[in-house]
C-alpha positions as CSV (number, residue, x, y, z in Angstrom):
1,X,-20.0,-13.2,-74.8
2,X,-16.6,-12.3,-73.9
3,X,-15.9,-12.7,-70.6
4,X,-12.8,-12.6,-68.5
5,X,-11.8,-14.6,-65.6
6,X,-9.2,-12.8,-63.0
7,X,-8.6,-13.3,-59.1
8,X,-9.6,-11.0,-56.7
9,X,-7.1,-9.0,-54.3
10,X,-7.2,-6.7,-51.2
11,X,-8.1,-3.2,-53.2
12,X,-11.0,-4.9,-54.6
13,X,-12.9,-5.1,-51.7
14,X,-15.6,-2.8,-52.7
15,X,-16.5,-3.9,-55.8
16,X,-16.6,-7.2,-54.1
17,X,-18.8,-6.3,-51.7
18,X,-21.6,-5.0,-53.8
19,X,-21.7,-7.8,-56.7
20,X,-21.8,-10.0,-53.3
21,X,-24.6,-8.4,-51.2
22,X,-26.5,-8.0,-54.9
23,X,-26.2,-11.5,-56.2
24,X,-27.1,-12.8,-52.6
25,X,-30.3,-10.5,-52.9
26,X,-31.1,-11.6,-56.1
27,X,-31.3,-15.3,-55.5
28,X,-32.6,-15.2,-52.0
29,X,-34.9,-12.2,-51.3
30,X,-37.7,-13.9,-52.7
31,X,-37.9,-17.1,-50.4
32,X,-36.5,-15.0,-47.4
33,X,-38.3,-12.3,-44.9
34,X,-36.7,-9.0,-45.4
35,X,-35.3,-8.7,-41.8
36,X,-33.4,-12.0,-42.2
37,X,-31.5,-10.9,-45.6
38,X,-30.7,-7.6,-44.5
39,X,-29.4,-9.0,-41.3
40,X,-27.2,-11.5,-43.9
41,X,-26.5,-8.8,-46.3
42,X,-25.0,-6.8,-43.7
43,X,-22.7,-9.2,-41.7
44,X,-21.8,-11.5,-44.3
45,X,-20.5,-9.0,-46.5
46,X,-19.1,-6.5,-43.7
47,X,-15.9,-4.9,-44.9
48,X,-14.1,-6.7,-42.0
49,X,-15.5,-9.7,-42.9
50,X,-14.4,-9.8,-46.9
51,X,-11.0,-7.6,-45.8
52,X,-10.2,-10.5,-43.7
53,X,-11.5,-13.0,-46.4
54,X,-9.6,-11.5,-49.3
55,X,-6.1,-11.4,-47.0
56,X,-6.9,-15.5,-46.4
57,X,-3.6,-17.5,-47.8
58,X,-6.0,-20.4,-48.2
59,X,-8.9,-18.7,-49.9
60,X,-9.4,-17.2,-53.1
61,X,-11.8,-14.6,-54.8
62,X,-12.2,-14.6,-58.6
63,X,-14.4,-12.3,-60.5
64,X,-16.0,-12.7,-63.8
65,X,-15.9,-9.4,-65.9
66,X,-17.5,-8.5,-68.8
67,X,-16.5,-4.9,-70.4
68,X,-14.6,-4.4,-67.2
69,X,-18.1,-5.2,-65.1
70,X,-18.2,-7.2,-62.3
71,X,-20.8,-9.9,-63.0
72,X,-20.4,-13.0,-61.4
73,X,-17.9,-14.3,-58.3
74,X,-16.5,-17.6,-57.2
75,X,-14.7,-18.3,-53.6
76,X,-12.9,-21.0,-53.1
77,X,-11.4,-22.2,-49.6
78,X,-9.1,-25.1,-48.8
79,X,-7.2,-25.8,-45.6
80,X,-8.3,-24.5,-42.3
81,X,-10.3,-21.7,-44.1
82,X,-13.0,-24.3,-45.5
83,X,-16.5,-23.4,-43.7
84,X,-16.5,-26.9,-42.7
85,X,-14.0,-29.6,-41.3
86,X,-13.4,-31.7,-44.5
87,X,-10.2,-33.0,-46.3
88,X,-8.0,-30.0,-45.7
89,X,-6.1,-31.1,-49.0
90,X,-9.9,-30.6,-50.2
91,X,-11.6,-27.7,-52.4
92,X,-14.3,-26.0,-51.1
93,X,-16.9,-23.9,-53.8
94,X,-18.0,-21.8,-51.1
95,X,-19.9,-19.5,-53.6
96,X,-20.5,-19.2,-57.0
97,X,-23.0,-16.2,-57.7
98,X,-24.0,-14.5,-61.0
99,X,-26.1,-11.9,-61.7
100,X,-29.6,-12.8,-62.7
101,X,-29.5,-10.9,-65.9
102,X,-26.4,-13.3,-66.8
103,X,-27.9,-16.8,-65.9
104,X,-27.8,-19.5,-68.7
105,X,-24.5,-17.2,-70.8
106,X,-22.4,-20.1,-69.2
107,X,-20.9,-17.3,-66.6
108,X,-21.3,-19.9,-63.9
109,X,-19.7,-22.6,-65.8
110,X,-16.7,-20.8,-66.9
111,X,-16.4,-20.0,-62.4
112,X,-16.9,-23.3,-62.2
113,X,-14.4,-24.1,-64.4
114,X,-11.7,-22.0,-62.8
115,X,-12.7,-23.9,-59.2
116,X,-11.6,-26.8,-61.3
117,X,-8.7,-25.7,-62.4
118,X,-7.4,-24.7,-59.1
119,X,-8.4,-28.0,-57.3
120,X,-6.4,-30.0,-60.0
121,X,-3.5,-27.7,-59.6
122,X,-3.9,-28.2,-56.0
123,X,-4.2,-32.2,-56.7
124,X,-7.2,-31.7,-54.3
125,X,-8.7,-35.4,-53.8
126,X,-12.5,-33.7,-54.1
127,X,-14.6,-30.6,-55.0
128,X,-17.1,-29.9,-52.1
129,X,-19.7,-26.9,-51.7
130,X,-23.2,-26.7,-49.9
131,X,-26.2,-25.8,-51.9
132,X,-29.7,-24.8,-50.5
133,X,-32.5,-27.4,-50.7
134,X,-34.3,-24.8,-51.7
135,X,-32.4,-23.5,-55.1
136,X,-33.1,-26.8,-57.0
137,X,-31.5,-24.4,-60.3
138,X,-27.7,-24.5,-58.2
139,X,-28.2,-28.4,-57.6
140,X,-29.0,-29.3,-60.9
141,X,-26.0,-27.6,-62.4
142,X,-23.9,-29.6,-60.1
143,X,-25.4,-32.6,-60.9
144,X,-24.6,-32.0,-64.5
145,X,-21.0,-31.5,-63.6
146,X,-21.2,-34.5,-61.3
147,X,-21.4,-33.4,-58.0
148,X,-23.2,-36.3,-55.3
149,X,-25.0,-35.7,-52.1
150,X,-23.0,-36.9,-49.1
151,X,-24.4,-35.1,-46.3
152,X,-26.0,-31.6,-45.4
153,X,-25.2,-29.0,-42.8
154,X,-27.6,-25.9,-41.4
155,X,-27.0,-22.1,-43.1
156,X,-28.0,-19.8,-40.7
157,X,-29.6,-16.7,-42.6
158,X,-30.7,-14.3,-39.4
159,X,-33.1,-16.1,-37.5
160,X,-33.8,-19.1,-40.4
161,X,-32.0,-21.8,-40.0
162,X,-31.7,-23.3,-43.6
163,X,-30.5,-27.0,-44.7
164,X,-28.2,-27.1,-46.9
165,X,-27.5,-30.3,-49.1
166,X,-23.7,-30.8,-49.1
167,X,-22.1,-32.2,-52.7
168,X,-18.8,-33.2,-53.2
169,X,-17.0,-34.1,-57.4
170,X,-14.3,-36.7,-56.7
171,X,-11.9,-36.0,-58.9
172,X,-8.9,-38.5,-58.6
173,X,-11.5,-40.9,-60.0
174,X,-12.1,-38.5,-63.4
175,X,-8.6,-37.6,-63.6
C-alpha cells in the first residue's frame, strides 16, 4: 500500500473536518448514544474549532493519503497547546484515527511513526496521549510501541463522562 505522509495547513480545513467527524463516528458510534456523538461530532470538529487548531504554532495536523485520499490523521500538540498540563517540552498524540476500512495496513503505525519523528526532532523527553478504557484495540497498539499507564483523565463526550487511561513512551531512555 503506498501511502503518503504530509502535514496539514489552513486550506485543508475541510477535508479535515470530514475524515475527522467520520473516523470519530466510526470508532465511537457503537458504544455511544446517538445524542452524545452528534453533540461531539458537531463541536469538536466546528470549523472554528479546527481553523483555530490548524493556525496553532504548537500543534500540528498530518494526513495520511492514499491516491490523493484522505485516510487517516494524526495531531500532535506540545507546549501550552497540549489538552493537558504536562512537560511542555513534551509530545502529546492527541489523535491518531484511521478509517475502519484501513485498520491492520499499518496506516496507524506509519502516523505513529511521524509523532515520533517530530518528538525526537523536538528532543521531547516523552510521548504522551490518552486512550479510552474502552478501545482496548488503541491501547494494545501502544503497548506494542511501549507506551505505560501513568495516570487517567475524564473525556467529556456530551453528557458521558469517559475515563481515559493516560500513556506516556519515554524516550530519552530508548534513544
Amino acid at each position: 500500500m503506498n501511502v503518503i505522509i504530509r502535514q496539514a495547513s489552513p486550506f485543508d480545513l475541510v477535508a479535515l473536518q470530514a475524515i475527522g467527524q467520520k473516523t470519530f463516528a466510526e470508532t465511537f458510534a457503537a458504544n455511544n448514544s446517538e445524542e452524545n456523538l452528534a453533540s461531539y461530532l458537531e463541536e469538536g470538529f466546528s470549523e472554528d474549532k479546527l481553523g483555530e487548531e490548524l493556525r496553532n504554532e504548537n500543534s500540528q495536523f498530518y494526513f495520511a493519503l492514499q491516491k490523493e485520499e484522505v485516510i487517516g490523521y494524526l495531531k500532535v500538540n506540545w507546549a501550552d497547546a497540549q489538552s493537558e498540563n504536562q512537560d511542555p517540552n513534551a509530545l502529546e498524540i492527541e489523535r491518531i484515527y484511521v478509517l475502519q476500512q484501513y485498520h491492520g495496513t499499518q496506516v496507524g503505525a506509519l502516523l505513529y511513526e511521524q509523532a515520533l519523528a517530530i518528538a525526537q526532532a523536538r528532543k521531547a523527553p516523552y510521548i504522551w496521549l490518552g486512550v479510552w478504557e474502552e478501545n482496548p484495540r488503541a491501547i494494545r497498539f501502544y503497548q506494542k510501541q511501549g507506551f505505560v499507564e501513568f495516570g487517567e483523565h475524564i473525556f467529556q463526550l456530551g453528557d458521558d463522562a469517559q475515563r481515559d487511561v493516560l500513556m506516556k513512551f519515554d524516550i530519552l531512555s530508548t534513544s
